[in-house]
Backbone as CSV, one residue per row, in Angstrom:
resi,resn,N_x,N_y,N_z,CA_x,CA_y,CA_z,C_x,C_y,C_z
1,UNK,104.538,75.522,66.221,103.319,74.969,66.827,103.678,73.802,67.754
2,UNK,103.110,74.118,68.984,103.418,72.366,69.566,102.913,71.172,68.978
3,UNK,103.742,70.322,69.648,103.308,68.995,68.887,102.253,68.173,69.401
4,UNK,101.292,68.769,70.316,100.326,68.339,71.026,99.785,69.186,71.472
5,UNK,98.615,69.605,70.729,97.525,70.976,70.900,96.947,70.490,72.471
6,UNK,96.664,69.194,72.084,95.667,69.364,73.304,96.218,69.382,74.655
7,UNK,97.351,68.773,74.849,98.450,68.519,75.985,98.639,69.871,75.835
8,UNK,98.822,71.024,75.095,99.634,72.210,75.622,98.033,73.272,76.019
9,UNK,97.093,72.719,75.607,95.602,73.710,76.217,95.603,73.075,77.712
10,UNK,95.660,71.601,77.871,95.277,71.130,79.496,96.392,71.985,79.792
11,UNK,97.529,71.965,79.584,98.789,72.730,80.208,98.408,74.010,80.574
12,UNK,98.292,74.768,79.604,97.656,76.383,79.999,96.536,76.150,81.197
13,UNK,95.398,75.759,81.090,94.429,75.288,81.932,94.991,75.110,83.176
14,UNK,95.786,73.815,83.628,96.847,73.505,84.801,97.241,74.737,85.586
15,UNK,97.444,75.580,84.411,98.483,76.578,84.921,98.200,77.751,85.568
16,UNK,96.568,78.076,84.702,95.951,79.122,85.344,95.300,79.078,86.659
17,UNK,94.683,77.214,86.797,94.182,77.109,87.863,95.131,77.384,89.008
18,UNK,94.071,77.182,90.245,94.481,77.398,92.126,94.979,76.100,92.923
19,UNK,95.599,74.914,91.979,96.198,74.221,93.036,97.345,74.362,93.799
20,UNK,98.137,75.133,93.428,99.331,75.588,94.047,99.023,77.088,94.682
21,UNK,98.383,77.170,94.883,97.791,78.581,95.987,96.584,78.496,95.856
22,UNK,95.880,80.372,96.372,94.861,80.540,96.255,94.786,82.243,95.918
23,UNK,93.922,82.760,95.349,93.966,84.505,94.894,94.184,84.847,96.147
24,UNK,94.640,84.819,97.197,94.958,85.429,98.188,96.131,85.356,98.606
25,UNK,96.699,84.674,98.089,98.339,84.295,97.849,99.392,85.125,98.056
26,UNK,99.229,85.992,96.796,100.221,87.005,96.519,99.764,88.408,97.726
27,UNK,99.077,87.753,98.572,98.589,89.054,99.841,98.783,88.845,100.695
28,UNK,99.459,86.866,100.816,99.152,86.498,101.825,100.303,87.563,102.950
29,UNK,101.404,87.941,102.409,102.418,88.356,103.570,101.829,89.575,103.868
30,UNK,101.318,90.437,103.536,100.267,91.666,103.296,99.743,91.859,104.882
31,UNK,98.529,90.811,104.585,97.663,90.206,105.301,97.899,89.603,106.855
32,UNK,99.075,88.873,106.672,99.873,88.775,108.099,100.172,89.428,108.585
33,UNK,101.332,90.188,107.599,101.899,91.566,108.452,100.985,92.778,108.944
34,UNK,100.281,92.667,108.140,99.289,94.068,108.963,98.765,93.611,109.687
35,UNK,97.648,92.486,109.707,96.959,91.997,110.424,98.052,91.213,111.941
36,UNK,98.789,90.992,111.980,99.595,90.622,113.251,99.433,91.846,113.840
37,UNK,100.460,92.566,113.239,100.816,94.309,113.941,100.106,95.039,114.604
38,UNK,98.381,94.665,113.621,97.386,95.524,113.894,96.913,94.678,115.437
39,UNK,96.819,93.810,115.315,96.579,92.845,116.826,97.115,93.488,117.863
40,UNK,98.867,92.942,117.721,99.568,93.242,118.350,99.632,95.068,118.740
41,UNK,99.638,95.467,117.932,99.925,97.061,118.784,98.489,97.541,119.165
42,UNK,97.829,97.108,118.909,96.402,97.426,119.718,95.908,96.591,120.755
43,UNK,96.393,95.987,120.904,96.400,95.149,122.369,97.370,95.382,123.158
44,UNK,98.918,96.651,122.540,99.823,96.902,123.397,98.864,98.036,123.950
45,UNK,98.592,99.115,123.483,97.637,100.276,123.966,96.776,99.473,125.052
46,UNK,95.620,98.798,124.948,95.037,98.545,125.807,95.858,98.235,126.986
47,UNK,96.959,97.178,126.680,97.272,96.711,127.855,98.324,97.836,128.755
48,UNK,99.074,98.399,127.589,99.816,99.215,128.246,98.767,100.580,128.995
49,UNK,97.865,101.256,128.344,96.885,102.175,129.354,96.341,100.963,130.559
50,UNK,95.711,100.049,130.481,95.451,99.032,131.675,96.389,99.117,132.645
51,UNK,97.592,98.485,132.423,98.702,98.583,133.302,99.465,99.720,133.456
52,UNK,99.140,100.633,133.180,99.168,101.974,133.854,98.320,102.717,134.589
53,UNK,97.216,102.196,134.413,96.076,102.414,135.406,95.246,103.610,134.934
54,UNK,94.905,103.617,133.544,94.809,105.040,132.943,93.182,105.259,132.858
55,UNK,92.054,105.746,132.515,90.944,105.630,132.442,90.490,104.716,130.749
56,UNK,89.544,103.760,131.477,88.998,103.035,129.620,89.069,104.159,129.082
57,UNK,88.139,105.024,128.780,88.417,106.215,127.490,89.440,106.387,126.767
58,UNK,90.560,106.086,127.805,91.699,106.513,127.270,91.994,105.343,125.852
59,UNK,91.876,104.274,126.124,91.740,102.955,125.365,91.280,103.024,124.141
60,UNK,90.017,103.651,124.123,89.328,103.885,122.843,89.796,104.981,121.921
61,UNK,90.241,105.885,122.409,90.695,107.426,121.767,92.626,106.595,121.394
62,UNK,93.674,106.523,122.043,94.361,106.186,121.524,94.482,104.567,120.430
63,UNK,93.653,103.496,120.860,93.380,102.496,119.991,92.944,103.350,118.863
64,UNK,91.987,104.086,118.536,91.730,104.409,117.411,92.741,105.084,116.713
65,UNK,93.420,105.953,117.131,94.276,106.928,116.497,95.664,105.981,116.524
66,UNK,95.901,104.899,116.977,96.882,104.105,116.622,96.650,103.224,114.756
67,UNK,95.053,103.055,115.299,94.236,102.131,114.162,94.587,103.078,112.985
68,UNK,94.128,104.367,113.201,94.377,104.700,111.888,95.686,105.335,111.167
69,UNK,96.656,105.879,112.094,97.948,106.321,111.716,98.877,105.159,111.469
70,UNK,98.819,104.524,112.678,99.849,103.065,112.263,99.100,102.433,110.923
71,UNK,98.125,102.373,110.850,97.603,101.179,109.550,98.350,101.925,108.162
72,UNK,98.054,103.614,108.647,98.035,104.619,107.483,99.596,104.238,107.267
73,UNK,100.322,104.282,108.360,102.054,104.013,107.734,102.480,103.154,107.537
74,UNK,101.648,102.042,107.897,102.054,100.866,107.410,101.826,100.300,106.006
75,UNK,100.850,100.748,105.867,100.213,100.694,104.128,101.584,101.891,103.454
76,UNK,101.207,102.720,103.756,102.421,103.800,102.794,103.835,103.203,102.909
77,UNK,104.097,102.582,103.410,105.713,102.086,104.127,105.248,100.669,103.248
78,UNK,104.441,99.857,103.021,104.355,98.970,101.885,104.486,99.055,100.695
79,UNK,103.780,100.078,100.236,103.487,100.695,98.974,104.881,101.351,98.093
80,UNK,105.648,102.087,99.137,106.849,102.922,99.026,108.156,101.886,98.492
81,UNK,107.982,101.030,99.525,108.845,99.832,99.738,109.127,98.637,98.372
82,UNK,107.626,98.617,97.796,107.195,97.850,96.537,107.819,98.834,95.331
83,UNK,107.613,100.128,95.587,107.727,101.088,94.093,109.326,101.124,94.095
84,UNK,109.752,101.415,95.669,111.369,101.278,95.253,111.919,100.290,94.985
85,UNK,111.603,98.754,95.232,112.321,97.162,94.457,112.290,97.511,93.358
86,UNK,110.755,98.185,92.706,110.710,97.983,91.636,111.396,99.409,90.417
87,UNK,111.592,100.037,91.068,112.487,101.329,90.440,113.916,100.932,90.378
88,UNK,114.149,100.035,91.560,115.557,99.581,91.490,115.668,98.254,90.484
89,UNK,114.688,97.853,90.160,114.627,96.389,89.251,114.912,97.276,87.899
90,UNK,113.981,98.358,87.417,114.858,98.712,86.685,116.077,99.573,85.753
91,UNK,116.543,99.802,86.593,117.966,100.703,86.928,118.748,99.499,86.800
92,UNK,118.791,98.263,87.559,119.544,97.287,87.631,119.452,96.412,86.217
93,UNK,118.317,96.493,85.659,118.389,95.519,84.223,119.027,96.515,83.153
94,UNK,118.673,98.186,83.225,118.851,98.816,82.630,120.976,98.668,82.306
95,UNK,121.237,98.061,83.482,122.767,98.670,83.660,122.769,96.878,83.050
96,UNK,122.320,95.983,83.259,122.678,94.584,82.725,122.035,94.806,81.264
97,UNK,121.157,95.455,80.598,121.341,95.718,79.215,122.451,96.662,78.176
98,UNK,123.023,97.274,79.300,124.534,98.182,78.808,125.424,97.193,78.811
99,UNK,125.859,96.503,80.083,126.719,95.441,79.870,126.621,94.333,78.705
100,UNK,125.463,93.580,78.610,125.096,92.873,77.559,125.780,93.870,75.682
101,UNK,125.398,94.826,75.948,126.014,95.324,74.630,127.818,95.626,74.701
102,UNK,127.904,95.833,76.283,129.388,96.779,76.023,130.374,94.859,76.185
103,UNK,130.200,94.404,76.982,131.071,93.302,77.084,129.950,92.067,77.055
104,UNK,130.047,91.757,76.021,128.886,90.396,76.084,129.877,89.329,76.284
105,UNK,130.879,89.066,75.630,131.736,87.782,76.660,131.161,87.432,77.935
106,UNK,132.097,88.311,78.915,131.618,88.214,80.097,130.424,88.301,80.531
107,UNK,129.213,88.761,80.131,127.826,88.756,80.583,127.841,86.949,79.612
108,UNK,127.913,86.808,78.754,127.959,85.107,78.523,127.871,84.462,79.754
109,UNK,129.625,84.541,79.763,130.227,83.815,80.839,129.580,83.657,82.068
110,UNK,129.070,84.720,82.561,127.909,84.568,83.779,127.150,83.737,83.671
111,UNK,126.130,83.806,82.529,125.105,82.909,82.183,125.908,81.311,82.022
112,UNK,127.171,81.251,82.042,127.686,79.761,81.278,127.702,79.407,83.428
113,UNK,127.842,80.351,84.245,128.582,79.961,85.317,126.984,79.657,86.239
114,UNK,126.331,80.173,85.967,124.929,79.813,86.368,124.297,78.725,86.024
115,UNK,124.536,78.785,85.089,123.834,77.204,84.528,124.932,76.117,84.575
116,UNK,125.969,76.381,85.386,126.577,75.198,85.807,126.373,74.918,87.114
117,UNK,125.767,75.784,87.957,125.451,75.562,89.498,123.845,75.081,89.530
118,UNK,123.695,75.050,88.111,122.366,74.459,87.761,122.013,72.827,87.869
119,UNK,123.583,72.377,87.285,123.838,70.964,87.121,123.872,70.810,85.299
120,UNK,123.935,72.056,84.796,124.259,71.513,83.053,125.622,71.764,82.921
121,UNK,125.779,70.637,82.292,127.177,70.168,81.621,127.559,70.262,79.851
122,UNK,128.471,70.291,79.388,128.980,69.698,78.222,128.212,70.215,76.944
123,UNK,127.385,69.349,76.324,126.685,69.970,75.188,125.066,70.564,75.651
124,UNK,124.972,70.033,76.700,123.156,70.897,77.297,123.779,72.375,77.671
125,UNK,124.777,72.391,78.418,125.433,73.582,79.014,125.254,74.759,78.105
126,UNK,126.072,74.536,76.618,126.242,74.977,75.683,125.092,75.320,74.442
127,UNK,124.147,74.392,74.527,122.778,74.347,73.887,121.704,75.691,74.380
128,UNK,121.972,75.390,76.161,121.026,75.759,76.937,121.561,77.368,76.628
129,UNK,123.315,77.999,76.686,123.517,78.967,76.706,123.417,79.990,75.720
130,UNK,123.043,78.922,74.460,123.244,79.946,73.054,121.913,80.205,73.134
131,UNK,120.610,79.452,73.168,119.157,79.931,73.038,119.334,81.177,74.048
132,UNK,119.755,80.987,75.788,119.193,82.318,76.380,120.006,83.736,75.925
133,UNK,120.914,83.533,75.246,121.885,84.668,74.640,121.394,85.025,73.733
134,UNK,120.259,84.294,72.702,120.311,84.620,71.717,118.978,85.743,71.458
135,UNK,118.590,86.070,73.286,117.477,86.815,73.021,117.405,87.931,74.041
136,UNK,117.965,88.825,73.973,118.626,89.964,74.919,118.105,90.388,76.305
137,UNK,116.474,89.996,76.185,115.706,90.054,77.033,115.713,89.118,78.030
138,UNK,115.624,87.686,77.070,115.853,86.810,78.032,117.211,86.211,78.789
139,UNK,118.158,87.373,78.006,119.289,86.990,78.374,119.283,88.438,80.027
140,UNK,118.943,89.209,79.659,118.835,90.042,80.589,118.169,89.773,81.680
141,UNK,116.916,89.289,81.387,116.346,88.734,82.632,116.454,87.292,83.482
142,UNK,117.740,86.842,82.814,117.780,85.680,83.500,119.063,85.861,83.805
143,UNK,119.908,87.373,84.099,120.865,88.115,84.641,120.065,88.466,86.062
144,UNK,118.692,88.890,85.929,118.418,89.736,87.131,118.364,88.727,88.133
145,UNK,117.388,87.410,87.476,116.847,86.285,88.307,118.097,85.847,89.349
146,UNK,119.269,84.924,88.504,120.205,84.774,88.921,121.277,85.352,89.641
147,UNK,121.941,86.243,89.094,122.448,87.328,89.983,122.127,88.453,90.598
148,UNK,121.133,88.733,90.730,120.977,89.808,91.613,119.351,89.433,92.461
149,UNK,118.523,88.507,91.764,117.791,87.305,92.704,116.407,88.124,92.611
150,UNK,115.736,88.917,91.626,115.580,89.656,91.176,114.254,89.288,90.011
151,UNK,112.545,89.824,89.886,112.032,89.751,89.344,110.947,90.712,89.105
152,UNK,110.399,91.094,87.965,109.605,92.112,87.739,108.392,91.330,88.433
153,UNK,107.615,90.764,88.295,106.576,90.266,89.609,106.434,90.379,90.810
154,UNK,107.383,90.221,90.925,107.570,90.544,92.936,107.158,91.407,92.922
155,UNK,107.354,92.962,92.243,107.030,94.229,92.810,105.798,94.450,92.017
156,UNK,105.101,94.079,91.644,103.925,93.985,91.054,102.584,95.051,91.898
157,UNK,101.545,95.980,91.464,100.713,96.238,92.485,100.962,96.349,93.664
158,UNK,101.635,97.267,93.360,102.355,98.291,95.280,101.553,99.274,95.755
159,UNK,100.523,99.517,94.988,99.324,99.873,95.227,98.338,99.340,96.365
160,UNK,97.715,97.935,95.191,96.839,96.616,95.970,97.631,96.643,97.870
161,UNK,98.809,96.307,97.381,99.556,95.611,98.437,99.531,96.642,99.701
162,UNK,99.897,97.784,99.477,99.587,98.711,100.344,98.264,98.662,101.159
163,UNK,97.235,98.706,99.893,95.595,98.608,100.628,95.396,97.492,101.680
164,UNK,95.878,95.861,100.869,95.436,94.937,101.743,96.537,94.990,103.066
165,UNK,97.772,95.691,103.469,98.274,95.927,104.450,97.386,96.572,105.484
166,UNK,96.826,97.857,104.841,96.399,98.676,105.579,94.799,97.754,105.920
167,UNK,93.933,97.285,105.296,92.717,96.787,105.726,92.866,95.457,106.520
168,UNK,93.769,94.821,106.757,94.086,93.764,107.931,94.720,94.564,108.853
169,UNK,95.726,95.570,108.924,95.728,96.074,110.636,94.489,96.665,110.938
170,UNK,93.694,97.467,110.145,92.793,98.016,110.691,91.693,96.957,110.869
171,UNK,90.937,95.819,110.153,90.084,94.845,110.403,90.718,93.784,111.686
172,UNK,91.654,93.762,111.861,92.224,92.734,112.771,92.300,93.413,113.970
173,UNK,93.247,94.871,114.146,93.653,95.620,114.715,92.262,96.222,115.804
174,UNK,91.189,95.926,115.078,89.875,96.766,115.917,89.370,95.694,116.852
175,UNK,89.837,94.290,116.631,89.356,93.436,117.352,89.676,93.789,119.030
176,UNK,90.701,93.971,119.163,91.484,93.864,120.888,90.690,95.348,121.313
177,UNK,89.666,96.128,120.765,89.370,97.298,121.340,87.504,96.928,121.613
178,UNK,86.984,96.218,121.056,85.718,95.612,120.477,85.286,95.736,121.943
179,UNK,85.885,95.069,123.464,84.967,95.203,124.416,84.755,96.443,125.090
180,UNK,85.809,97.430,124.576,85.899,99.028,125.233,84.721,99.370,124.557
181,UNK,84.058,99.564,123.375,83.211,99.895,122.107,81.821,99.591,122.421
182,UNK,81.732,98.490,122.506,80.467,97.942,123.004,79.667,97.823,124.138
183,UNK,80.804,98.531,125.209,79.981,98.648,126.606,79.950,97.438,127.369
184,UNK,80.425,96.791,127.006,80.826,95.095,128.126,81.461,95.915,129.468
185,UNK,81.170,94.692,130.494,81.154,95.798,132.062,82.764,96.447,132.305
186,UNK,82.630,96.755,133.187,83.664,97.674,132.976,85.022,96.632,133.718
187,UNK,84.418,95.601,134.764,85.754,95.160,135.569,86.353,93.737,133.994
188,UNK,84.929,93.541,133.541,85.443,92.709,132.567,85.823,92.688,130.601
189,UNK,85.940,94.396,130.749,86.587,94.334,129.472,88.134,94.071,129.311
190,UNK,88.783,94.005,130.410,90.495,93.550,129.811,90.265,92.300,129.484
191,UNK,89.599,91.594,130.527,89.623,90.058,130.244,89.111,89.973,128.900
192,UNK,87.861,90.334,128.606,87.418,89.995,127.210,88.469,90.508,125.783
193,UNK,89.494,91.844,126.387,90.196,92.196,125.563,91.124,91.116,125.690
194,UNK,91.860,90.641,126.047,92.681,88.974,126.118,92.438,88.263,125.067
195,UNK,91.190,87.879,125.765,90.108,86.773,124.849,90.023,87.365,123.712
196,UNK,89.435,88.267,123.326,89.245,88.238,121.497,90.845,88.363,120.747
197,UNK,91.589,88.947,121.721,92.892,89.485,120.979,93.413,88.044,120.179
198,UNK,93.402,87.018,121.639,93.860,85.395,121.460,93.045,85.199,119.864
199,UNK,91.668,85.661,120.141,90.438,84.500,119.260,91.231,85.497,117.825
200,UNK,91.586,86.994,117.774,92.054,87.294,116.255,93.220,86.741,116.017
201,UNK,94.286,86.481,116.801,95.613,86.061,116.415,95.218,84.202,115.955
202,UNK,94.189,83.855,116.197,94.387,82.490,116.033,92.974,82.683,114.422
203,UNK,92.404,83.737,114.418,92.046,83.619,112.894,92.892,83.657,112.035
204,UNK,93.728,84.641,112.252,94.619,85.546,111.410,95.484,84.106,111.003
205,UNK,96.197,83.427,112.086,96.980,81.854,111.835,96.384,81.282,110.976
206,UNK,95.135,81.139,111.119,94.252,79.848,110.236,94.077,80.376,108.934
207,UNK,94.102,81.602,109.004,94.071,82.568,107.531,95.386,81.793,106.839
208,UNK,96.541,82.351,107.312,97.868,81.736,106.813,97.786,80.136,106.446
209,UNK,96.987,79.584,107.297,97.430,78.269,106.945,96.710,77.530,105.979
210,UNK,95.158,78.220,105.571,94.451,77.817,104.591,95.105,78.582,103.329
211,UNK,95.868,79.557,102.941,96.196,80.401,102.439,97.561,79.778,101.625
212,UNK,98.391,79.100,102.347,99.357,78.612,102.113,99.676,77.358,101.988
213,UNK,98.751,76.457,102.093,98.187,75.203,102.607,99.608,74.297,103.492
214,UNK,99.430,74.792,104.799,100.651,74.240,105.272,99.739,73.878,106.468
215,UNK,100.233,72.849,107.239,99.586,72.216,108.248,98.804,73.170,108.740
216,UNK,97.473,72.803,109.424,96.250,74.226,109.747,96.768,74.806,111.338
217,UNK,97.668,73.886,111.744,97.527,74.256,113.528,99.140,75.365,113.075
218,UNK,99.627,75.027,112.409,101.092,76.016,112.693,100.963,77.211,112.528
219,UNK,100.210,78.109,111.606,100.020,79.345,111.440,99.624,80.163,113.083
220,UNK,98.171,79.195,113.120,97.812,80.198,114.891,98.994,79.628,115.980
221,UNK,99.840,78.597,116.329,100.641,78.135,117.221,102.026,79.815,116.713
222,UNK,102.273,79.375,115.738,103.546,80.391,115.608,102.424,82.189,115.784
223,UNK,101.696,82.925,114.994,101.197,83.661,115.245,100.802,84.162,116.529
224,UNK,100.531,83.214,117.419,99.535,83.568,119.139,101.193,83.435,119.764
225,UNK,101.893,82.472,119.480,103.199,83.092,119.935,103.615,84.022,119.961
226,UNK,104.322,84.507,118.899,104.600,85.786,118.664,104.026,86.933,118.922
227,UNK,102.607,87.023,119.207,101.681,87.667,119.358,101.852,88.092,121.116
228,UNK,101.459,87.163,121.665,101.731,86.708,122.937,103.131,87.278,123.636
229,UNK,104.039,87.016,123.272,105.425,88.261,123.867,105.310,89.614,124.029
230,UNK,104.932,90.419,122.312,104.637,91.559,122.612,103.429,91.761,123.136
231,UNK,102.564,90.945,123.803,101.375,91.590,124.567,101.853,91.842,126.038
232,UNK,102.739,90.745,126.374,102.982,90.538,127.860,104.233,91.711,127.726
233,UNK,105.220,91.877,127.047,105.848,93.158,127.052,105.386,94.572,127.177
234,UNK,104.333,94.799,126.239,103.071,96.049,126.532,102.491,96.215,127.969
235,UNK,101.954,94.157,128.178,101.523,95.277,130.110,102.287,95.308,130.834
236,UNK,103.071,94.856,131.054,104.872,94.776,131.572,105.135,96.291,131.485
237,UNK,105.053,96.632,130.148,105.430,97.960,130.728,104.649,99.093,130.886
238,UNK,103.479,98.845,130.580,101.963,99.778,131.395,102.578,99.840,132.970
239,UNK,102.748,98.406,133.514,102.681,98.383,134.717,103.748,99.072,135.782
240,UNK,105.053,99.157,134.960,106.198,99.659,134.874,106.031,100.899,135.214
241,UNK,105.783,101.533,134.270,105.354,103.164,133.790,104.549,103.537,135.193
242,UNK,103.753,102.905,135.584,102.563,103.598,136.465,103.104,103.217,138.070
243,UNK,104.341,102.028,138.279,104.991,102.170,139.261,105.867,103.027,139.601
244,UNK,107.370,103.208,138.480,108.152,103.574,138.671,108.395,105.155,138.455
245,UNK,107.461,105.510,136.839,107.544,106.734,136.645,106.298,107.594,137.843
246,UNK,105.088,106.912,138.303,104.095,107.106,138.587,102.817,107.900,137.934
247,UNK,102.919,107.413,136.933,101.820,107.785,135.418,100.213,107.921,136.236
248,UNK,99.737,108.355,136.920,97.912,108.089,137.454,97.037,109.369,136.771
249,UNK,96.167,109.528,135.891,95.425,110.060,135.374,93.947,109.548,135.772
């Protein structure tokens, strides 16, 4: 029993709460990555049919069928990606629970060489090494942590993770097509496609930065950056295409 009920309930309490994140946390890379991509490659379509000189229609029919195949592989290419860490997490503990039985010396010795790059010495060294040995599991899993860098959490809901991939390229991703959709005039839907593309890449930032709580301006500054290259690369090479190859539809 601890020696302080009530210090170890505030503790639990502490622990469950959201000051060190927020439930959106464990999505947050999810959420970026689709939602950037989805920006970004749907504002390459526009710009690249634009700077090829192709008809709007064309804009709406491939934006969509980008929206939904790219989102679709990007979610499955998440999902896939999560099930194999985690198939390989355990194959890899499986082979550090053979070792643990066939040569436990040396699986020791690991644990003695880890917890010296830890900063334990002498009798903590030795204290610290007999408790995690003395429990196969935790001796195993603090094989994966350490050497191979390695945790059953990470791959957690490769499912979820897939979904929220796929519903930020496609929610983010529909933004840069929004003035083709709605009938805004015709000389001024690129411009407005610009403009909202800018106005999603700088939500999507502020998403990250409330999300992660890291200064609020760095998420949209690094995001509209990055964002911003591959757009000007896309009409760069719309424009390319419709000079050199002579693309006119």
């Amino acid at each position: 029993m601890p020696k302080d009920p009530e210090l170890r309930q505030k503790t639990l309490e502490h622990m469950k709460s959201e000051l060190h994140g927020s439930k959106l946390g464990p999505f947050i890379q999810d959420v970026v990555y689709g939602g950037n991509d989805g920006i970004v490659t749907t504002f390459a379509v526009v710009a690249g049919t634009v700077g090829a000189g192709m008809p709007h229609y064309i804009v709406i029919v491939l934006g969509i069928a980008n929206l939904i195949a790219d989102g679709t592989s990007m979610a499955t290419g998440a999902f896939l990606s999560l099930k194999s860490e985690r198939d390989q997490y355990h194959r890899i503990r499986k082979e550090e629970m053979e070792e643990i039985e066939q040569i436990p010396e040396i699986e020791r010795e690991e644990i003695v060489i880890a917890l010296e790059k830890k900063g334990f010495t002498g009798d903590d060294l030795e204290r610290a090494t007999n408790v995690i040995v003395s429990d196969k599991d935790v001796w195993a899993d603090t094989m994966m942590l350490d050497e191979h860098g390695l945790t059953l959490e990470s791959t957690e809901k490769p499912l979820i993770h897939g979904l929220m991939t796929f519903l930020s390229f496609v929610v983010f991703g529909s933004i840069p097509l929004i003035p083709y959709v709605i009938g805004i005039e015709r000389s001024n839907r690129f411009s407005f496609a610009i403009w909202s593309t800018l106005a999603a890449l700088i939500v999507l930032g502020l998403t990250r930065s409330i999300v992660t709580r890291e200064r609020l301006f760095r998420g949209p500054i690094e995001i509209v950056s990055v964002g911003a290259i591959g757009a000007i690369f896309a009409y760069g090479i719309g424009v390319l295409l419709k000079d050199v190859v002579g693309i006119v539809l």
